[in-house]
C-alpha positions in Angstrom: -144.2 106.6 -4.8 -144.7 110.4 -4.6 -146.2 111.9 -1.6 -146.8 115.4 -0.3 -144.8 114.9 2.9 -143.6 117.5 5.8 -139.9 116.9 5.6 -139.7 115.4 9.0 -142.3 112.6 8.4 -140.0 112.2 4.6 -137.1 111.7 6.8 -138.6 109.0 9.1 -140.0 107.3 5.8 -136.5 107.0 4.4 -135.0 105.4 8.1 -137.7 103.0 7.8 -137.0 101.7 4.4 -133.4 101.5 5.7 -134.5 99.0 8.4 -132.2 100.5 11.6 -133.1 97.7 14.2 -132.4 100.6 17.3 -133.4 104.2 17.5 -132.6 106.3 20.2 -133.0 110.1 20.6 -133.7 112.9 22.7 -136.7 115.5 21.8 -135.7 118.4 20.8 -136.7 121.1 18.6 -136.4 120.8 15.1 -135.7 117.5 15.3 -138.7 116.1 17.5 -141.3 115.2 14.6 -138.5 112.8 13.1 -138.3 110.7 16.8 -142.1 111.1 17.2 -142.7 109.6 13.6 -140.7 106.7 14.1 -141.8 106.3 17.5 -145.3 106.0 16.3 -143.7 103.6 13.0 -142.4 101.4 15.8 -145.6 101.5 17.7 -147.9 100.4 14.6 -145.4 97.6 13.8 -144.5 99.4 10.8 -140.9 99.2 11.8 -139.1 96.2 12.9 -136.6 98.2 15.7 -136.6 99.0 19.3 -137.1 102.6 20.3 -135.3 103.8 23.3 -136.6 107.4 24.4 -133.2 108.3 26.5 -132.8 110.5 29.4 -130.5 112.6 26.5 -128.5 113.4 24.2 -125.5 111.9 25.7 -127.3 108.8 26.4 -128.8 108.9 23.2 -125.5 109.0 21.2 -123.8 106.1 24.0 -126.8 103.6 23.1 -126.4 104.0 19.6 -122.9 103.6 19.8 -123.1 100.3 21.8 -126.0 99.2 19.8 -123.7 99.4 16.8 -121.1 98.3 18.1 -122.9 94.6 19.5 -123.9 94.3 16.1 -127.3 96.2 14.9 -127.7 99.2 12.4 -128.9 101.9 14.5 -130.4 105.6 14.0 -130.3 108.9 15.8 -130.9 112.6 15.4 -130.7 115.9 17.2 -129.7 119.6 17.0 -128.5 122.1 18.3 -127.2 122.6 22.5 -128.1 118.6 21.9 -125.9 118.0 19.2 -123.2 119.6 22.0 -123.7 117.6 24.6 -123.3 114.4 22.3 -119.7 115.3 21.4 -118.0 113.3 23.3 -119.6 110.3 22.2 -119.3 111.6 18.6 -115.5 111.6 18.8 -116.1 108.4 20.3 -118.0 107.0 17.3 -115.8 108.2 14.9 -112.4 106.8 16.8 -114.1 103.6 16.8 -115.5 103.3 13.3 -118.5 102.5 13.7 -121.4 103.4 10.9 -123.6 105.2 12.6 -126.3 107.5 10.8 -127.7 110.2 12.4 -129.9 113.8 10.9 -128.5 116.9 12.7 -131.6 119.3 11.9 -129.8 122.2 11.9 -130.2 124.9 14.5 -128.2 127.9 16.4 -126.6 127.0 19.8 -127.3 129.4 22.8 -127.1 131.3 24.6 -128.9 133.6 23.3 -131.3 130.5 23.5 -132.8 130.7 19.7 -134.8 127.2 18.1 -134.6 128.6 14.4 -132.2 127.6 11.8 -128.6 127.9 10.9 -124.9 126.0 11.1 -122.8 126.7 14.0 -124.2 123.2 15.8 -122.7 121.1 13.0 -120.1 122.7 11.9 -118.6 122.7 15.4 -118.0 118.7 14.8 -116.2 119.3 11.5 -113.2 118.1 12.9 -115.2 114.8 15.0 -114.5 112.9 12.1 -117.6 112.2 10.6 -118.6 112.5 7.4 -121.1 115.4 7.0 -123.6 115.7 3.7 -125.4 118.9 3.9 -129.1 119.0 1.5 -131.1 121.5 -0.3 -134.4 119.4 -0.1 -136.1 117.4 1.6 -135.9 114.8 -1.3 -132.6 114.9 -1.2 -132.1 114.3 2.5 -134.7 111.1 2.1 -131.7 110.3 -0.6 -129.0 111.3 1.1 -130.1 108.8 4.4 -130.6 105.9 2.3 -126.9 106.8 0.9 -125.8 107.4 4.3 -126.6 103.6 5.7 -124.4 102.3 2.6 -121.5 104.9 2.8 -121.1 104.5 6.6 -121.1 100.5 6.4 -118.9 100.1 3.4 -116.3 102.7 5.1 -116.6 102.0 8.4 -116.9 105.7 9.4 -120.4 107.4 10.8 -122.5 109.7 8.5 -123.9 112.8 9.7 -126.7 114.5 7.2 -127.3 118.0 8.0 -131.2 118.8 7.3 -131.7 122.8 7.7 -134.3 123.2 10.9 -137.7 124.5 9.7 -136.2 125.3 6.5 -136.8 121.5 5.6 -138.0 119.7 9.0 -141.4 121.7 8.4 -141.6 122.4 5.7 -144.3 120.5 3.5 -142.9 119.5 0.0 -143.6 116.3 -2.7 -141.4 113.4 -2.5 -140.5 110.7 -4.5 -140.4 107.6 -1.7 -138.4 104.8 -2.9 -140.3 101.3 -2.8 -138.7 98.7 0.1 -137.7 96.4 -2.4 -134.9 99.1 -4.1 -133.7 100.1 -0.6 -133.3 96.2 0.3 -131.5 95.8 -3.2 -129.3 98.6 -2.8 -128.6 98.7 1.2 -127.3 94.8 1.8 -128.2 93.9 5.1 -126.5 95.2 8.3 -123.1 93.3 8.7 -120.1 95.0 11.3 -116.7 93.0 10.6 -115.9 94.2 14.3 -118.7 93.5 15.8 -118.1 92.9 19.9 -119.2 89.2 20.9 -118.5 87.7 24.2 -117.2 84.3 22.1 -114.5 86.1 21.0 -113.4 88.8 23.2 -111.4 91.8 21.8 -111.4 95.6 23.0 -113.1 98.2 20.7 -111.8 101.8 21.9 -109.5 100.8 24.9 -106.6 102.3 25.7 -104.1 103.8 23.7 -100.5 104.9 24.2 -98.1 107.3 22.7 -96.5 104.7 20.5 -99.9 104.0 18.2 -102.3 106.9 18.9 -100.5 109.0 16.1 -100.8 105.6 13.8 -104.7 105.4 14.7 -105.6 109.2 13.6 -103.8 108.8 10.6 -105.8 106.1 9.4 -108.9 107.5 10.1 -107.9 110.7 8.5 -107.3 108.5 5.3 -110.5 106.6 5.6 -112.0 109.6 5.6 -110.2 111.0 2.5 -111.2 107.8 0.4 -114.2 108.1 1.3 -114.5 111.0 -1.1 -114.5 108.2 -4.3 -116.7 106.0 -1.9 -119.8 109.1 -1.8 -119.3 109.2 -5.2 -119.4 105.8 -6.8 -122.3 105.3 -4.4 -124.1 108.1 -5.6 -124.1 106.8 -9.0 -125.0 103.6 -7.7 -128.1 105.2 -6.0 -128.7 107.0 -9.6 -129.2 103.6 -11.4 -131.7 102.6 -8.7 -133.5 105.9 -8.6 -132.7 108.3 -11.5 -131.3 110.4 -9.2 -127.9 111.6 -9.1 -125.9 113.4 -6.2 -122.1 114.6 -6.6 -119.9 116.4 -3.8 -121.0 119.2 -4.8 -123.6 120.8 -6.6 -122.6 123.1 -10.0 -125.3 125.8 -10.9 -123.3 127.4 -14.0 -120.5 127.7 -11.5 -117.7 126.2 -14.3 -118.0 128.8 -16.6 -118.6 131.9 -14.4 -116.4 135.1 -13.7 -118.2 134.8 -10.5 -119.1 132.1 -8.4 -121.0 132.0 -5.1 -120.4 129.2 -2.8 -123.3 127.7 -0.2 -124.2 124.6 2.0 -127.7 123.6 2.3 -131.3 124.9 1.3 -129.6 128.3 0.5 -129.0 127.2 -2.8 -132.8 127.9 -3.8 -132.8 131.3 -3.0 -129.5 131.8 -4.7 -130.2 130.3 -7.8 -133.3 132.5 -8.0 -130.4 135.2 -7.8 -128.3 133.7 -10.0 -131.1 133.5 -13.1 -132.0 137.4 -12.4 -128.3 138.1 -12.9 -127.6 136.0 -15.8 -130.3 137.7 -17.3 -128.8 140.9 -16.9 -126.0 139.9 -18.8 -123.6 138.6 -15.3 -121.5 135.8 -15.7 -122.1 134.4 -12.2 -123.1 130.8 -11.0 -123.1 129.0 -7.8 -121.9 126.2 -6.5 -123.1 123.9 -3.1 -120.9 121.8 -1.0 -123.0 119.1 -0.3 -120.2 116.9 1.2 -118.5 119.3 3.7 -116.3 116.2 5.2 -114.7 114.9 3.7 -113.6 118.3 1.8 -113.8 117.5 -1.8 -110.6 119.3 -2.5 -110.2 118.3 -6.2 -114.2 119.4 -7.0 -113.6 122.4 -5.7 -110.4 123.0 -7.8 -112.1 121.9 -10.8 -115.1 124.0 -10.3 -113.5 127.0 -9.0 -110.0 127.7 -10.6 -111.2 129.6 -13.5 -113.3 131.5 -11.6 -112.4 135.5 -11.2 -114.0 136.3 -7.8 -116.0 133.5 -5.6 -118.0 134.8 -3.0 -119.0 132.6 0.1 -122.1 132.9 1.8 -122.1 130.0 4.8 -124.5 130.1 8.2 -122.2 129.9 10.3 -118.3 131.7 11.6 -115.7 130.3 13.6 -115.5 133.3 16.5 -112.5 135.1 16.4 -111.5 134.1 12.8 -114.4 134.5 10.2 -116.1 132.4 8.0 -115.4 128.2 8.2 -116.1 127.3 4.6 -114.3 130.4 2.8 -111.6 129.7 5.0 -111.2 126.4 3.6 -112.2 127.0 0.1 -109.1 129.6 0.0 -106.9 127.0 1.8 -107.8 124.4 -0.5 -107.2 126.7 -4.0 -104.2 128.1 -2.7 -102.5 124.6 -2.2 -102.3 124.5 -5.8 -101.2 127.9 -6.4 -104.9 129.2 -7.4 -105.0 132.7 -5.7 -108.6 134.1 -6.7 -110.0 136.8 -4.5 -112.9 135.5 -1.6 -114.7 137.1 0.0 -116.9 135.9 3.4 -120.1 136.8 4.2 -121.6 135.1 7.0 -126.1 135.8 7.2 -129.3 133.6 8.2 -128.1 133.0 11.8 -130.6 132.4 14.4 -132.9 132.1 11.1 -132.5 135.3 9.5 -134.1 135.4 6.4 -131.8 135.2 3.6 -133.7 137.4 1.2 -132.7 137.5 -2.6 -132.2 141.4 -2.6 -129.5 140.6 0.3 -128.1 138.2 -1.7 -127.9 140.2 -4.7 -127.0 143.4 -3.2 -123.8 140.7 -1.8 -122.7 140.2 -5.6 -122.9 143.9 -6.6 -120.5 144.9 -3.7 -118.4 142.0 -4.2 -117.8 142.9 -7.6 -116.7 146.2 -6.7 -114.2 145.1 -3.9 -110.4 145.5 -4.4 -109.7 143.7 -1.3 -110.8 140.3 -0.2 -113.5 140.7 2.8 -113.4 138.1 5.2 -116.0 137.8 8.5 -118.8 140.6 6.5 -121.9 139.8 8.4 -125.1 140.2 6.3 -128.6 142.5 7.5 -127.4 143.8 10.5 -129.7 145.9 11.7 -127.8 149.6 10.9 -127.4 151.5 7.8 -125.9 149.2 5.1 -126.7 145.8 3.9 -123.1 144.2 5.1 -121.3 145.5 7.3 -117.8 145.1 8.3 -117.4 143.4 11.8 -113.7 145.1 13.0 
């Protein structure tokens, strides 16, 4: 059923039809309207689960983590300084495999203190060991949850689905619901191999020494790789159901392009806008979104981006001291099999700076022009230039 839907409310909707039997979150802003929705769900008896306001983020993240673990599908979400104080417990989740789901509503960490949207909160748990889907829409993050439920319990690892604050949390758009009975057919019901039961006593997390941690990590980093074919074949799964299909990544003309622009998230509107204008002009340019930042999809991004003749990042968030995170990788990734195209970074919309399409096509006109690849170019500062070099 189609409704016209603020993106929060859609994202409650779609954790409902998933039927999580604990949620437990912390307020905080952009994510509040999703915990206040399905407070009020749980309230009305429209949703079969206990709600546990906790005392924080922390908290939050440990009850859902022991809720899992004894045995119940469980929901969270957060943002932000919040997302930071859960990341011990995250690492925790993740060393355990256990499936939990949570919606990081994207927002920039203090200090300055700023509530408006960009990456740096989940992109600073790239390396937690979650898997992290990043949307474009809000219909695709009611998609993307439902997805999330499946893809967590069938790999046993936890699913983090990065919703762009305001940019999506608020923002009022018309979305297809799916009916209860497809989620039911398509989401089996909540079953944990490992689950903790005092019959049969076993430790989950304990202790580990020298002589096995190395073994542990290494399995988890190839659950996580395999989890690549997993996203994938449940996507098309999830196509069948729905008639509507999601890949690693996102290809807007990107396969046949000189140039290609690589983004995560909601960006991908404003640059396809871009993209059309220049295609027009005659510009052999496409774009291409990462929606499955972890696991990397190393071999989309080879097949998309190895006849390309310059690719141009554009990515919300930096890693201090080095330069853009996704560019970075991107040129790791294409280099490993001897694919040496030019890159250049440019980092914009922090703190929820309007990415405006003259920015973004002002970005392509001096990209074009470069002999060198940039790296770190941080977009609209507020001097004379559109980007300006950050030495």
């Amino acid at each position: 059923m189609k409704k016209l839907l603020e993106g929060s409310r859609a994202i409650a909707e779609a954790v409902k039809l998933c039927r999580p039997q604990i949620v437990a979150a912390y307020p905080i802003t952009p994510q509040t309207h999703i915990i206040e929705n399905l407070a009020q769900m749980v309230a009305d008896g429209d949703l079969a689960a206990e709600f546990i306001n906790a005392e924080s983020e922390f908290a939050a993240a440990s009850i859902v983590l022991g809720a899992v673990a004894g045995g119940s599908r469980a929901f969270t979400a957060t943002a932000s300084q919040g997302l930071l104080l859960m990341t011990e417990v995250l690492y925790n989740i993740a060393g355990m495999r256990l499936p939990v789901v949570m919606v990081c509503a994207n927002r920039a960490v203090s200090a300055p203190i700023n509530i408006f949207s960009d990456h740096q909160d989940s992109m600073t748990m790239r390396d937690a060991g979650w898997i992290q889907l990043y949307v474009e829409s809000n219909q695709e993050a009611v998609d993307s949850i439902i997805q999330a439920y499946r893809i967590a319990e069938v790999c046993e690892l936890p699913v983090m689905v990065c919703v762009d604050g305001f940019f999506l949390t608020h923002t009022f758009e018309p979305v297809e619901i799916p009916e209860q009975t497809q989620v039911d057919d398509f989401l089996p019901p909540f079953h944990f191999e490992r689950t903790l039961n005092p019959s049969n006593p076993f430790t989950l997390g304990g202790g580990s020494e020298p002589d096995n941690y190395l073994e542990i990590r290494a399995q988890q980093q190839a659950a996580l790789i395999d989890a690549v074919n997993v996203i994938q074949a449940i996507g098309a799964d999830y196509a069948k159901l729905t008639g509507r299909a999601y890949e690693l990544v996102d290809s807007y003309f990107a396969e046949q392009a000189d140039t290609v622009l690589v983004v995560l998230g909601s960006t991908m509107g404003a640059v396809r806008e871009v993209i059309d204008s220049l295609r027009e002009q005659g510009q052999s340019v496409g774009v291409l979104r990462l929606r499955c930042f972890r696991p990397l999809p190393a071999q989309a991004l080879v097949e998309y981006l190895s006849a390309a003749k310059r690719i141009i990042v554009i990515e919300k968030a930096f890693s201090a001291g080095a330069g853009g995170i996704v560019a970075a990788e991107v040129r790791a990734v294409l280099q490993q099999v001897g694919v040496l195209i030019p890159i250049d970074s440019y980092i914009g919309g922090l703190g929820g700076r309007d990415l405006k399409l003259t920015i973004i096509e002002d970005v392509f006109h001096q990209s074009s022009l470069a002999k060198s690849t940039a790296d770190g170019v941080f977009l609209d500062l507020k001097q004379p230039g559109t980007a300006t070099k950050q030495e």
